[in-house]
ROMIGU-424636 format. One record per residue (C-alpha): x, y, z; residue in one letter; residue number from 0. Coordinates in steps of 0.001 Angstrom, whole numbers, plus 500000, padded with zeros to 6 digits. Layout:
<east:X	north:Y	up:Z	doba:A	martor:NUM>
...
END
This chain:
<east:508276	north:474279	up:506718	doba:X	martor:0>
<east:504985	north:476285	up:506160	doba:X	martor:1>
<east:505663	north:476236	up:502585	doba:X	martor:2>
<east:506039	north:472561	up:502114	doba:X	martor:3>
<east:503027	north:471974	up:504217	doba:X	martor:4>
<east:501249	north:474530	up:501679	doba:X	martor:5>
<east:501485	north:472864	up:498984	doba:X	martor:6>
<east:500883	north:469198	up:500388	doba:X	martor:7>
<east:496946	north:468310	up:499927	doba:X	martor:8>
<east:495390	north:470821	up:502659	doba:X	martor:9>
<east:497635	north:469515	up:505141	doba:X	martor:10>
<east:498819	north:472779	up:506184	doba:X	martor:11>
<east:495591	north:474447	up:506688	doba:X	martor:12>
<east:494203	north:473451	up:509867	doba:X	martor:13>
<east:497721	north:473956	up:511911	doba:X	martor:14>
<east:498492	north:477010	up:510041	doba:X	martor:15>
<east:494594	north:478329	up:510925	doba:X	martor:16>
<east:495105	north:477228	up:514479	doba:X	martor:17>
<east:498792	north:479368	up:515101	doba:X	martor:18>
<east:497186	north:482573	up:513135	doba:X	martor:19>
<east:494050	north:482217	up:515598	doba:X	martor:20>
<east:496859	north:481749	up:518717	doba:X	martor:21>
<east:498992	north:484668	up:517346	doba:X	martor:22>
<east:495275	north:487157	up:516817	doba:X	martor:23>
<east:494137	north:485952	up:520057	doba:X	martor:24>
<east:497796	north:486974	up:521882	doba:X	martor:25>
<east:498017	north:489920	up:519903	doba:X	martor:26>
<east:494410	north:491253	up:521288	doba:X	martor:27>
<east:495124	north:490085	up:525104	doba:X	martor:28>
<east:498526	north:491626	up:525152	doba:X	martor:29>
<east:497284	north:495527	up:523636	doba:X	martor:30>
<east:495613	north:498153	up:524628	doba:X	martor:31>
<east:492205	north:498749	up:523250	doba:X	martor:32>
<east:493426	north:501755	up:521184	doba:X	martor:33>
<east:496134	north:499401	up:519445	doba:X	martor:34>
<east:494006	north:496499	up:519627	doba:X	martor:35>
<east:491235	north:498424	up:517476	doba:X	martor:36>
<east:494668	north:499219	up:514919	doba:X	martor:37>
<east:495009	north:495842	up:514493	doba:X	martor:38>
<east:491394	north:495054	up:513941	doba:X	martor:39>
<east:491115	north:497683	up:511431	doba:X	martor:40>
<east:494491	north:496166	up:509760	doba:X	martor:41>
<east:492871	north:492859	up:509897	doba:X	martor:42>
<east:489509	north:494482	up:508318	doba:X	martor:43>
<east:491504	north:496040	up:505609	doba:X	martor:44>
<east:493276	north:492409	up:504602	doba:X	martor:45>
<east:489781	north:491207	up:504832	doba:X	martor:46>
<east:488605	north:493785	up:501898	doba:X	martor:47>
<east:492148	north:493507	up:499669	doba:X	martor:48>
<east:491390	north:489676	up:499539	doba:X	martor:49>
<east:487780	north:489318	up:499213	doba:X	martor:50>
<east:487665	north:491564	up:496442	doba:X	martor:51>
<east:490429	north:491071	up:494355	doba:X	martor:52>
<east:491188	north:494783	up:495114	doba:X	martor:53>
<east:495184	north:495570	up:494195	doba:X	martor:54>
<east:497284	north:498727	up:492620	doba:X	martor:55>
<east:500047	north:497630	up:490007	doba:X	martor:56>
<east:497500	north:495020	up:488292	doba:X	martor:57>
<east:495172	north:497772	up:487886	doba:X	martor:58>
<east:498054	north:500011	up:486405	doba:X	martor:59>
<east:499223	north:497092	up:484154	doba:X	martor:60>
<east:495690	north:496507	up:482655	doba:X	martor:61>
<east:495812	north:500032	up:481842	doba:X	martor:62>
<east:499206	north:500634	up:480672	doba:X	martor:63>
<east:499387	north:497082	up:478564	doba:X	martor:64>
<east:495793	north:496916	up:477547	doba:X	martor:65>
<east:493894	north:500348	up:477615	doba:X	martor:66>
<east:491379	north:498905	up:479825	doba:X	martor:67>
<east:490404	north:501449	up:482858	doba:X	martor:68>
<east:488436	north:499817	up:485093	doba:X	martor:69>
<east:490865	north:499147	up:487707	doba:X	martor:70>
<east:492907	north:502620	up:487765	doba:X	martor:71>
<east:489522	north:504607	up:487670	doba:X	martor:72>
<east:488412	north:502851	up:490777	doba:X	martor:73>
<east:491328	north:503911	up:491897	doba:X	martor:74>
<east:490069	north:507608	up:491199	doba:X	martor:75>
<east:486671	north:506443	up:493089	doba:X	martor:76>
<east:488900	north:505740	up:496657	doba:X	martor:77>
<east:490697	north:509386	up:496415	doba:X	martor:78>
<east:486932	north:510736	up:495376	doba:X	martor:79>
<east:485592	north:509005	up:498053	doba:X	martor:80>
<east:488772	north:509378	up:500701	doba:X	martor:81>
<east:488771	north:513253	up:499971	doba:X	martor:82>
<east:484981	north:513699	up:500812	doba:X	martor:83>
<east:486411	north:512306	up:503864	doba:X	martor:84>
<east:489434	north:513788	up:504932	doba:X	martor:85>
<east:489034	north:517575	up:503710	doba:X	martor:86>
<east:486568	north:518626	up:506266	doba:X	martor:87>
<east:488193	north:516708	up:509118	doba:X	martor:88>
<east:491391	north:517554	up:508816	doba:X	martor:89>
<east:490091	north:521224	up:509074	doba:X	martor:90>
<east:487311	north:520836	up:512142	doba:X	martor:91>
<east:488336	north:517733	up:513776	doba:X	martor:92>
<east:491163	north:519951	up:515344	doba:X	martor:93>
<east:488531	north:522341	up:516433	doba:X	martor:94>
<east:486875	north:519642	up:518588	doba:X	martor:95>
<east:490319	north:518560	up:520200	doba:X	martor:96>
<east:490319	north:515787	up:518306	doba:X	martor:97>
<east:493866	north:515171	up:517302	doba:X	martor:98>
<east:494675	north:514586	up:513257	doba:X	martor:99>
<east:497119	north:515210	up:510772	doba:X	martor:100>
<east:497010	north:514551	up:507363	doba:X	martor:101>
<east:500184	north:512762	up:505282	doba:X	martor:102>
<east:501309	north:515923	up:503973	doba:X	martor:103>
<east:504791	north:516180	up:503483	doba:X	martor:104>
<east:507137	north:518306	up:501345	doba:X	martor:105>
<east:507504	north:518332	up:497944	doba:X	martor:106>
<east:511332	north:517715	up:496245	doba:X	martor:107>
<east:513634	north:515436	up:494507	doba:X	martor:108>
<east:513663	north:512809	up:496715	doba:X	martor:109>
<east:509839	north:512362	up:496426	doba:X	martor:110>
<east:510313	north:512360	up:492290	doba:X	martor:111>
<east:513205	north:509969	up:492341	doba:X	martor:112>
<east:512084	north:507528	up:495307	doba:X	martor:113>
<east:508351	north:507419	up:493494	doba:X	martor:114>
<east:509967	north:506508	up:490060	doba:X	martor:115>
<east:511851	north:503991	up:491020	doba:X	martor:116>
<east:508998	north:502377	up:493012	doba:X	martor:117>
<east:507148	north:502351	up:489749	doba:X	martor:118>
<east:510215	north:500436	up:488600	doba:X	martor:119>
<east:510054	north:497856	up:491540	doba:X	martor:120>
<east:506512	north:497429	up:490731	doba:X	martor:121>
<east:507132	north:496559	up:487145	doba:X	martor:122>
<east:509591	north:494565	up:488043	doba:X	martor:123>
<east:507858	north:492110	up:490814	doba:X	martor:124>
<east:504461	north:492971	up:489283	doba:X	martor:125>
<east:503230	north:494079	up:493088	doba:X	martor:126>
<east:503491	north:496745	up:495395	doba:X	martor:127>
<east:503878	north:496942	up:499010	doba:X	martor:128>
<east:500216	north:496477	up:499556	doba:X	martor:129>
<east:500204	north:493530	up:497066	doba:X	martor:130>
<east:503192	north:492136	up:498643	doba:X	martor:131>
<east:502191	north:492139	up:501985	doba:X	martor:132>
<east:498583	north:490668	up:500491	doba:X	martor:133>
<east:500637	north:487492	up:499617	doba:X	martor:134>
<east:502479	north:487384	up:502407	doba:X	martor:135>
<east:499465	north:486621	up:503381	doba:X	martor:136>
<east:498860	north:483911	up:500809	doba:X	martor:137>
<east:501539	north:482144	up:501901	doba:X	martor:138>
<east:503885	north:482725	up:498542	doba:X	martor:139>
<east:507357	north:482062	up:499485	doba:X	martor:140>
<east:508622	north:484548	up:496413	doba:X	martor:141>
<east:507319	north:487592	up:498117	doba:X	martor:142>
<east:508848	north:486601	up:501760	doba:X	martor:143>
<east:512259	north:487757	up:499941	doba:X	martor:144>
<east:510657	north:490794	up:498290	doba:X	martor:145>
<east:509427	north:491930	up:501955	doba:X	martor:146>
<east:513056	north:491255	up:502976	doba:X	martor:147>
<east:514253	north:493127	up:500715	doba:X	martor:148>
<east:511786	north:496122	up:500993	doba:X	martor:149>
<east:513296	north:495881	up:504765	doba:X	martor:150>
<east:516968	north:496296	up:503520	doba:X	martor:151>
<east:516205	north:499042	up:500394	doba:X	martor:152>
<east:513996	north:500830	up:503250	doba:X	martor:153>
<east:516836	north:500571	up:505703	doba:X	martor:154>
<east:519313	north:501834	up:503468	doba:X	martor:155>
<east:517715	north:504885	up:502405	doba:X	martor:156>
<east:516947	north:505551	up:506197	doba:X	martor:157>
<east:520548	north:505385	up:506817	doba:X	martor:158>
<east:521128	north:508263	up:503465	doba:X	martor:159>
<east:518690	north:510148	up:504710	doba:X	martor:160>
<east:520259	north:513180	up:505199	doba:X	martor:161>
<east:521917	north:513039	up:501669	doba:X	martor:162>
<east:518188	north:513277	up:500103	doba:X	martor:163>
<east:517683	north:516265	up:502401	doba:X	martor:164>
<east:520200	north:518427	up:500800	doba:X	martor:165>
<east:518182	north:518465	up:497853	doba:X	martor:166>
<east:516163	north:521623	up:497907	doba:X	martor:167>
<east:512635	north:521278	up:499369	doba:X	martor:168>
<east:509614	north:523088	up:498633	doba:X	martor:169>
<east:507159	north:523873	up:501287	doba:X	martor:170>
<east:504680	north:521609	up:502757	doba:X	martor:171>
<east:501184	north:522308	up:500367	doba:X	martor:172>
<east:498048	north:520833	up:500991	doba:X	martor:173>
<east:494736	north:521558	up:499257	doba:X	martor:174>
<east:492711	north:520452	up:502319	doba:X	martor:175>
<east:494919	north:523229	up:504591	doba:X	martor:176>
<east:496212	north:525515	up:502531	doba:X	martor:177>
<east:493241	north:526730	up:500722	doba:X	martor:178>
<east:489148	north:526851	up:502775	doba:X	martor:179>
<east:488545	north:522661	up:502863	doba:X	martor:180>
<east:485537	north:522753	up:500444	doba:X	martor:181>
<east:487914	north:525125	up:497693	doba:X	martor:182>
<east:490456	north:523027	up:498475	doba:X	martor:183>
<east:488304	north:519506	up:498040	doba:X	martor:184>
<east:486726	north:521163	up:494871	doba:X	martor:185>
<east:490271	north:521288	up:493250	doba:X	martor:186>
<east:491063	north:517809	up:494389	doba:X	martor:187>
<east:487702	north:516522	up:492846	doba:X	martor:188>
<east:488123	north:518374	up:489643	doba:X	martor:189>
<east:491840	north:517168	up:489132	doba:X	martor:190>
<east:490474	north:513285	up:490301	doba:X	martor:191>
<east:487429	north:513705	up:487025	doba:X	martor:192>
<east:489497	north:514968	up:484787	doba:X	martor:193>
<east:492013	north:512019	up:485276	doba:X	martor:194>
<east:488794	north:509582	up:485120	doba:X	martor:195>
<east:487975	north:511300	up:481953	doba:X	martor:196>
<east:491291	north:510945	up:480399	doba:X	martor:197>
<east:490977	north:507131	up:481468	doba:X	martor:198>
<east:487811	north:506689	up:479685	doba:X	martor:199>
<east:488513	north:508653	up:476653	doba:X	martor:200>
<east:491368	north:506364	up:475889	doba:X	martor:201>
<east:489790	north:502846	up:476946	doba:X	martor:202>
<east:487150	north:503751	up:474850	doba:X	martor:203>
<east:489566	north:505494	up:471831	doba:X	martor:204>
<east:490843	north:501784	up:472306	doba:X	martor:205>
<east:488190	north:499062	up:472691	doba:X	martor:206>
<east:484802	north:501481	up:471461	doba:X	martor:207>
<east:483693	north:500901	up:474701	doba:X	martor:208>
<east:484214	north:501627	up:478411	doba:X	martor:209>
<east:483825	north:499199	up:480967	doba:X	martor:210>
<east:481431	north:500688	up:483696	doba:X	martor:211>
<east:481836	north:500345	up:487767	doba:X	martor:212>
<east:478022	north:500657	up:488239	doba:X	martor:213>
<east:475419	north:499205	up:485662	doba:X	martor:214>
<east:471774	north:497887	up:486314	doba:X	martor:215>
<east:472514	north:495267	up:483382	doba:X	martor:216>
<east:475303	north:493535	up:485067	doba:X	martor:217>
<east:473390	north:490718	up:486967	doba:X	martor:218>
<east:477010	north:489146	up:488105	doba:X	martor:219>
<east:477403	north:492007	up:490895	doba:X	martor:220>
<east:474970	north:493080	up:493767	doba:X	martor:221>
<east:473039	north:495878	up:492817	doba:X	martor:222>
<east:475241	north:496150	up:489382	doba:X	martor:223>
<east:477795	north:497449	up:491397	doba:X	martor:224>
<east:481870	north:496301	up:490766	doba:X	martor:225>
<east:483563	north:494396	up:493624	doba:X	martor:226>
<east:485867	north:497510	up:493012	doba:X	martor:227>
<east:483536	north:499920	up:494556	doba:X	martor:228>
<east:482420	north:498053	up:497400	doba:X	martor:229>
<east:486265	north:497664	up:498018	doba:X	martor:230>
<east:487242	north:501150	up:497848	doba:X	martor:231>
<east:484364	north:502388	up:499874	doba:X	martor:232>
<east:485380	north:500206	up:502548	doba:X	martor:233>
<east:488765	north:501136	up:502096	doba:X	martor:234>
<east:488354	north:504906	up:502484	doba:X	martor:235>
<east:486051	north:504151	up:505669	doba:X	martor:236>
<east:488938	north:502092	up:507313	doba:X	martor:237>
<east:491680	north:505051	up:506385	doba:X	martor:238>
<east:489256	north:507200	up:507769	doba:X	martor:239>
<east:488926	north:505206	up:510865	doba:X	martor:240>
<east:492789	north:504976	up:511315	doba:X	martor:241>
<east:493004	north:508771	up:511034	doba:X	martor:242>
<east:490447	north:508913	up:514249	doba:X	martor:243>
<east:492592	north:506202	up:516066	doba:X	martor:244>
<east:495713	north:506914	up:515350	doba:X	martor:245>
<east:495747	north:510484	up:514763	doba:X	martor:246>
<east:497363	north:510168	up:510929	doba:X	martor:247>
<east:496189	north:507978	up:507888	doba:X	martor:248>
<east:497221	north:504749	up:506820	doba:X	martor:249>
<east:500853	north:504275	up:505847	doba:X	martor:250>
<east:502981	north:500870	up:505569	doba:X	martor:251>
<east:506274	north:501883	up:504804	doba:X	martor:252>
<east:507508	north:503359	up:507880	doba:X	martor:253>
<east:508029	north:499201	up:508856	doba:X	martor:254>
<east:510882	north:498878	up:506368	doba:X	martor:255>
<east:513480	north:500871	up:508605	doba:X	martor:256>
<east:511620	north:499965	up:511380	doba:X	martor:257>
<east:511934	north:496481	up:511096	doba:X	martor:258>
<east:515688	north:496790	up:509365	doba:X	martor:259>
<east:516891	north:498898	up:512825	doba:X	martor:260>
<east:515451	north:497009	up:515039	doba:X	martor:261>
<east:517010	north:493530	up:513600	doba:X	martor:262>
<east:520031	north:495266	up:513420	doba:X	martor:263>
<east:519920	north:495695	up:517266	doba:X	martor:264>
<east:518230	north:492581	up:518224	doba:X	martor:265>
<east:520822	north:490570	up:516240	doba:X	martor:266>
<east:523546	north:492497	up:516811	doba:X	martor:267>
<east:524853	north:492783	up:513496	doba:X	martor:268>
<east:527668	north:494118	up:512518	doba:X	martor:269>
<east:526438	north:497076	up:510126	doba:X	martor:270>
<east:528305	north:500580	up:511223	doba:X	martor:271>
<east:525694	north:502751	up:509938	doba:X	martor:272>
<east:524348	north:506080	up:511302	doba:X	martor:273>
<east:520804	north:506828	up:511304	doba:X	martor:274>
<east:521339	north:510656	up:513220	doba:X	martor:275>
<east:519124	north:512618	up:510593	doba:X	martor:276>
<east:516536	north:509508	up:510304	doba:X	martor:277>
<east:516237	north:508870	up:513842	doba:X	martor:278>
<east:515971	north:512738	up:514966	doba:X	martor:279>
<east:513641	north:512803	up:512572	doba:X	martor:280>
<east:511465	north:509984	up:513787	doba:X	martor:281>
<east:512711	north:509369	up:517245	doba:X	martor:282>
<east:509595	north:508941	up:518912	doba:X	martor:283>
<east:508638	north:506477	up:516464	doba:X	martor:284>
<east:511738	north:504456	up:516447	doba:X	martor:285>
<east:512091	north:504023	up:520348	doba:X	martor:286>
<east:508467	north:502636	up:520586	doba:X	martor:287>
<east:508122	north:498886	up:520578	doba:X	martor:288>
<east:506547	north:497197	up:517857	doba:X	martor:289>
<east:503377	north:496051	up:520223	doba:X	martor:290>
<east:502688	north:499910	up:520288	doba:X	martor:291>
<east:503776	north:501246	up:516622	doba:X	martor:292>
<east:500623	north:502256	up:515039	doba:X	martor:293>
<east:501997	north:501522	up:511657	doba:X	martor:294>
<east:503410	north:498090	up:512161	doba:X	martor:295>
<east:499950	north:497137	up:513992	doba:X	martor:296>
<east:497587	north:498205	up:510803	doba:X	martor:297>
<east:500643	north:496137	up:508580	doba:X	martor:298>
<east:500684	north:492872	up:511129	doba:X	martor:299>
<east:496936	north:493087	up:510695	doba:X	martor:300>
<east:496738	north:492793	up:507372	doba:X	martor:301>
<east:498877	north:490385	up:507275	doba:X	martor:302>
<east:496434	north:488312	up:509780	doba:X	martor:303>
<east:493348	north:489772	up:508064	doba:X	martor:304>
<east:494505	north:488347	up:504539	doba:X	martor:305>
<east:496001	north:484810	up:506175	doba:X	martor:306>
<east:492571	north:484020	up:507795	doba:X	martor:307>
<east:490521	north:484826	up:505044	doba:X	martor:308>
<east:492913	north:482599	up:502327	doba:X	martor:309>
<east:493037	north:479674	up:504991	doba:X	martor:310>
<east:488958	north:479914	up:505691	doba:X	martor:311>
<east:488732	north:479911	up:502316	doba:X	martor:312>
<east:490580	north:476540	up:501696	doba:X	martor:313>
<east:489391	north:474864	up:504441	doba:X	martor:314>
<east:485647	north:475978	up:502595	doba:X	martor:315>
<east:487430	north:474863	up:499468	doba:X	martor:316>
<east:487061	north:478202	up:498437	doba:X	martor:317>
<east:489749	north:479286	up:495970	doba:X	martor:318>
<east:491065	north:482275	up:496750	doba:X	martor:319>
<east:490228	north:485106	up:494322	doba:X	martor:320>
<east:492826	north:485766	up:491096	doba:X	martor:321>
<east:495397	north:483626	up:492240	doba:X	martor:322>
<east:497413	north:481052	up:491241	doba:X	martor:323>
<east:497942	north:478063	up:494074	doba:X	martor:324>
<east:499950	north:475859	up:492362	doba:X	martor:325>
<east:504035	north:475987	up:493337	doba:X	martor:326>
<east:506131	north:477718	up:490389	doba:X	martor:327>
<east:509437	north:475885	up:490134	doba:X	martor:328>
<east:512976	north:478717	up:491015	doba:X	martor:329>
<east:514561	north:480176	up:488288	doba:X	martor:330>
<east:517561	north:482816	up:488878	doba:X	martor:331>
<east:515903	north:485592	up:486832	doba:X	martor:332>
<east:512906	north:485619	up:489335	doba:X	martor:333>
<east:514687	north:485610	up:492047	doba:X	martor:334>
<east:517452	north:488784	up:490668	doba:X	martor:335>
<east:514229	north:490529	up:489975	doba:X	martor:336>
<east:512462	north:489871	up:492824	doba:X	martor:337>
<east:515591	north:491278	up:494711	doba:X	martor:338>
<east:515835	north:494830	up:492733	doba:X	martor:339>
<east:512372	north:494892	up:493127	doba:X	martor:340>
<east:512094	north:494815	up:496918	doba:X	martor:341>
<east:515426	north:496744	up:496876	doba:X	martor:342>
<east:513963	north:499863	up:494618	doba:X	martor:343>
<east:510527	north:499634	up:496320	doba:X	martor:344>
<east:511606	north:499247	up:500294	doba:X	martor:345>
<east:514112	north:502280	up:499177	doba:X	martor:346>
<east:512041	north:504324	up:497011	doba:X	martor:347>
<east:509556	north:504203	up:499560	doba:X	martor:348>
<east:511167	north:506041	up:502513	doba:X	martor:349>
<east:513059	north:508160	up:500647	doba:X	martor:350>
<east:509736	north:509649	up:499140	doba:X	martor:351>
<east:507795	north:509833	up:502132	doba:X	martor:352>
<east:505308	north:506522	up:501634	doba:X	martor:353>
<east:504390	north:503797	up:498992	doba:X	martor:354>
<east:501016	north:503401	up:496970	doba:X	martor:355>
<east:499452	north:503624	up:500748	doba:X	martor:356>
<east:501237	north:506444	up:502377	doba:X	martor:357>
<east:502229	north:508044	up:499225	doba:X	martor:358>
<east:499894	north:507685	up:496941	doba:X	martor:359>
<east:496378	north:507012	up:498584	doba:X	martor:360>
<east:496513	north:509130	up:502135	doba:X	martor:361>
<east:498922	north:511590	up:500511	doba:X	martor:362>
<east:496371	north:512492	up:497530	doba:X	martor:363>
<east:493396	north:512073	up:500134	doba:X	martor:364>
<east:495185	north:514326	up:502309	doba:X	martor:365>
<east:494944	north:516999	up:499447	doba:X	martor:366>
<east:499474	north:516621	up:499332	doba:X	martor:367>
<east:500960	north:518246	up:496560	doba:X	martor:368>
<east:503803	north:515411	up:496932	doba:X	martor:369>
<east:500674	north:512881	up:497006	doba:X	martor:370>
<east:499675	north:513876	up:493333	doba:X	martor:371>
<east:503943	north:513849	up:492086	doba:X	martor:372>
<east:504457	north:510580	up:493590	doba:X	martor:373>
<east:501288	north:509264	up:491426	doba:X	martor:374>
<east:502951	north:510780	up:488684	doba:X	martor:375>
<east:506004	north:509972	up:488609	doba:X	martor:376>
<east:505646	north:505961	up:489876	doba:X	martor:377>
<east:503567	north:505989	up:486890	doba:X	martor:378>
<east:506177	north:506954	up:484295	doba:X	martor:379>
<east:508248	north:504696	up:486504	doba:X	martor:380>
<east:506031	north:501453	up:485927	doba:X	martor:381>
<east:505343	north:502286	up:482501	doba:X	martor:382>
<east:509220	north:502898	up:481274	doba:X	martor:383>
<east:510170	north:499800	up:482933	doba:X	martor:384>
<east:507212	north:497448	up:481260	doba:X	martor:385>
<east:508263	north:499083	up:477946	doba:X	martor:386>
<east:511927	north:497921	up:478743	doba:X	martor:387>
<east:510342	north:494602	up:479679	doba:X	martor:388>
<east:508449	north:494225	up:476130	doba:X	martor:389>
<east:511576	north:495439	up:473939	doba:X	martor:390>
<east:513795	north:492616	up:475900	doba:X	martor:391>
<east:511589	north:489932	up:475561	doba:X	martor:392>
<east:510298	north:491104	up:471779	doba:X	martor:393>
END
């Protein structure tokens, strides 16, 4: 129903704007202030993906397909900016009884293999989970079934598990823990410029020039500063801010299993699967209800945060920023590779311990060893698979 109203002159905007102010409103009234603040920081993050354009696989695309750096190397700017964060609290927050761990997890084949193919997914549906839960909140009905089927791939790989777990596992590393935090940041700042310098020297091998992030000659932005910056100062500051609240960084793919066990139950379906290793794993976790999850409030509130700000900006007759509004008609091949997509990214995910949130951004920020092989290897993931793309269609 939503979607037909969507797409019929504005007519959906004013009842769609009044349910998403009932369901914010019930939402605050029926939490706790510490989960109510979660979802006000979820809804502030959804806020800054939206208003600034700010995304990960079209960034990796321009890069990959183009040469052009811009995107990826602000990118480089949130981990910069994350890690002058994170490092010191991680090690003297503790120290003040304030309560925080980092996403650090263990480094093995599961975290290679999930991460590749969840550079493959992203190819694939040209998004990522952050992108896809970004137009969820735009209202576009293809990326309803690629969250569904993040659910089921996540699900799936909660339920084997224990089979990735054989693999061998090397132990837990951190740079922010393992080494003094300012040696520790210093490493994870000098691996972050080289990377940036790699980026440039190849943008401008490419175009004989590199795009900047901060010039006093570009009038167009405040201050000659990119949208991208703005957006990935704010979004270290709201990681941050989730690390103080919740104890741990932002993550989103913890929902998928979530979400895919708990439908199982509620529906009562008829799926003889065992989730022993999964759920011992993550027990406390799994028998919390959603109202108190941590993770699913920060995802629900982006969700909200992204669906205000594209229905305010309708009703302004404000179009909303890089996207297309106008209905695409079906075709099969979408839809099989919107399916594999979800499927390899929802899987992919859990198996290697996050997505481009949990994985990639809080892992790296939380100076993970795992953080910097997942960027690696969803990289070579994405990139294969848009190579495979251009021979096909060549």
């Amino acid at each position: 129903m939503i979607f037909t109203l969507y797409h019929s002159q504005g007519a959906w905007r004013k009842p769609a704007a009044l349910i998403l102010s009932f369901l914010l409103i019930a939402s605050m009234l029926s939490l706790s202030a510490e989960t109510s603040q979660l979802l006000l920081v979820g809804i502030l993050l959804g806020f800054t993906f939206i208003h600034f354009g700010f995304g990960f696989t079209g960034c990796w695309r321009l890069f990959m397909e183009e040469k052009k750096a811009i995107g990826i190397k602000s990118h480089l700017w949130l981990l910069a900016l994350g890690s002058l964060l994170f490092f010191p609290a991680l090690t003297l927050l503790p120290e003040y009884d304030v309560a925080v761990q980092g996403a650090i997890r263990p480094l093995g084949a599961n975290v290679i293999f999930g991460a590749f193919i969840f550079g493959i997914g992203m190819a694939l549906a040209n998004t990522c989970s952050s992108g896809a839960l970004r137009l969820l909140g735009e209202f576009k009905l293809r990326f309803y079934w690629v969250f569904i089927c993040m659910i089921i791939g996540g699900t799936f790989a909660a339920y084997q598990f224990e089979f990735w777990l054989t693999f061998s596992q090397w132990n837990v590393f951190s740079f922010a823990t393992n080494f003094h935090w300012l040696t520790g940041l210093a490493i994870n700042l000098s691996i972050i410029a080289t990377l940036y310098l790699i980026f440039s020297i190849i943008e401008k091998r490419h175009h004989q020039t590199i795009a900047p992030l901060i010039s006093k000659q570009n009038t167009d932005h405040l201050w000659g500063v990119s949208p991208f910056i703005w957006a990935v100062t704010l979004l270290a500051l709201l990681n941050f801010i989730i690390l103080i609240l919740a104890g741990s960084p932002w993550a989103v793919s913890w929902v998928f299993p979530k979400l895919g066990i708990v439908a199982i139950e509620l529906f009562s379906l008829e799926i003889d699967w065992d989730f022993w290793e999964f759920s011992a794993i993550n027990e406390t976790g799994l028998n919390k209800p959603l109202s108190e999850d941590k993770i699913f409030l920060t995802t629900f509130g982006f969700f909200l945060g992204v669906a205000i700000y594209h229905i305010i900006s309708h009703l302004t007759h404000s179009p909303t920023k890089n996207r297309n509004t106008k209905l695409t008609p079906f075709k099969w091949h979408t839809a099989l590779t919107s399916t594999l997509a979800g499927l390899l990214m929802g899987y992919g995910a859990v198996i290697a311990y996050g997505c481009n949130i949990g994985g990639f951004f809080s892992a790296i920020i939380s100076g993970s060893l795992h953080g910097w092989v997942w960027f690696a290897s969803a990289f070579v993931g994405m990139a294969l698979m848009l190579f495979i793309m251009r021979k096909f269609k060549s």
